[in-house]
C-alpha positions in Angstrom: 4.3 -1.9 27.5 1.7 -4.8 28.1 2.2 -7.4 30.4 3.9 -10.6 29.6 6.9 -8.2 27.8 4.5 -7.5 24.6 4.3 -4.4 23.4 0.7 -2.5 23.5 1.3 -1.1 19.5 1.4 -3.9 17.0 1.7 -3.4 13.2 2.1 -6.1 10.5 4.7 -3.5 9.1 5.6 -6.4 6.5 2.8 -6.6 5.4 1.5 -2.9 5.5 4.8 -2.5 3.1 3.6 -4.4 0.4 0.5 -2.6 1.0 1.1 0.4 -1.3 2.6 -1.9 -3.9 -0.2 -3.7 -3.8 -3.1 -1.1 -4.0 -0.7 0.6 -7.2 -0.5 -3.1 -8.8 -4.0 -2.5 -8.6 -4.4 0.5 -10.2 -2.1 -0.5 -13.3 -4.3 -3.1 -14.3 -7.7 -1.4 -13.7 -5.7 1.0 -16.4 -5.5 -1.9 -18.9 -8.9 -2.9 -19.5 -9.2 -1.4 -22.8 -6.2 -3.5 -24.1 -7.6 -6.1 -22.6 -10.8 -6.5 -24.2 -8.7 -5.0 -27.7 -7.0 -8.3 -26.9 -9.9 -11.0 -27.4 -11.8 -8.8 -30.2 -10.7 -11.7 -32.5 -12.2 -14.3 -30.2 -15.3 -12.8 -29.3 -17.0 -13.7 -32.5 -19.9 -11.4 -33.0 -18.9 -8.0 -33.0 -21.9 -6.6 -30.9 -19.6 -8.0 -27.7 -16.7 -6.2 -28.8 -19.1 -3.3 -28.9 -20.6 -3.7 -25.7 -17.0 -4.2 -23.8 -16.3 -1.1 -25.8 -19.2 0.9 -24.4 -18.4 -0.1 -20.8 -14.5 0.8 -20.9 -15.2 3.6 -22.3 -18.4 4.6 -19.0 -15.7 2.7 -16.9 -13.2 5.5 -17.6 -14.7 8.2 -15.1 -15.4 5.7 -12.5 -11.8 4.5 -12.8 -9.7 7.9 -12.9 -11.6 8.8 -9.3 -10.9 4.7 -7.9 -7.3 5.3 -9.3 -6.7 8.6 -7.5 -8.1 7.0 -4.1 -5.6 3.9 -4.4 -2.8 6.0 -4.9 -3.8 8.3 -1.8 -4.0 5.2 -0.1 -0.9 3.3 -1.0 1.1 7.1 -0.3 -0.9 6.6 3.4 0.5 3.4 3.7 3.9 4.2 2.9 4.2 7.5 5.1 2.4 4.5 7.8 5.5 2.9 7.1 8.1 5.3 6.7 7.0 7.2 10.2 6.5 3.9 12.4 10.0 3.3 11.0 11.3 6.4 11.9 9.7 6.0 15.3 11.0 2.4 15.8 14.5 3.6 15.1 13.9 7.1 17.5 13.0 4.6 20.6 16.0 2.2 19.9 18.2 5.0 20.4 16.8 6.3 23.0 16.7 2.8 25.1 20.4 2.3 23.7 21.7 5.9 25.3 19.3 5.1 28.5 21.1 2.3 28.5 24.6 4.0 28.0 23.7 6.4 31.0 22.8 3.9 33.3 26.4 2.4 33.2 27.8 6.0 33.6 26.0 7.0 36.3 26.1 3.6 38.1 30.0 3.4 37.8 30.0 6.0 39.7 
C-alpha cells in the first residue's frame, strides 16, 4: 500500500471489462464490409466504384482474417486481465477478513 491509504496497483477494471467487448464489436464489423459496400451498389452509380470496393474487400480479406485473429487474442487477454485481478481481489478480501477474524480470537484471549 501507498501512502495516503491508496493502493500502489490501480486498474480501470470497468473499463478494461468492456474492453474485450469492445475489440470483438470490432471485429464483427471489420467482417461486414463486403455487405456493406453490396449495400450502396444501387447508389453508387457507375459501376466501376462497385468494382473498385469490390477489388479492395476482396485484398482486404487477408489483411482482415490476421487483424481479426489479433483482436480476439487481445479481447481473450483482457478478459483473463479481468477474470484473474478478480480472482485476486476476492483472494485478498478473504484473507484481510480471516486476518481480521484471528485478530479477535487471539486478542480475547
Amino acid at each position: 500500500m501507498g501512502g495516503g491509504g491508496k493502493s500502489d496497483l490501480a486498474l480501470p477494471l470497468s473499463e478494461l471489462e468492456d474492453y474485450g467487448e469492445r475489440l470483438r464489436d470490432i471485429k464483427t464489423r471489420l467482417n461486414h464490409t463486403k455487405k456493406l459496400f453490396e449495400s450502396y451498389e444501387d447508389d453508387l452509380g457507375d459501376r466501376s466504384v462497385y468494382d473498385a470496393l469490390g477489388d479492395f474487400e476482396s485484398g482486404w480479406e487477408d489483411g482482415r482474417e490476421d487483424i481479426g485473429q489479433s483482436l480476439d487474442a487481445l479481447a481473450k487477454m483482457s478478459d483473463a486481465v479481468v477474470r484473474e485481478f478478480r480472482k485476486l481481489d476476492d483472494d485478498l478480501a478473504k484473507n484481510v477478513s480471516e486476518g481480521v477474524k484471528t485478530e479477535k480470537k487471539d486478542g480475547a484471549k
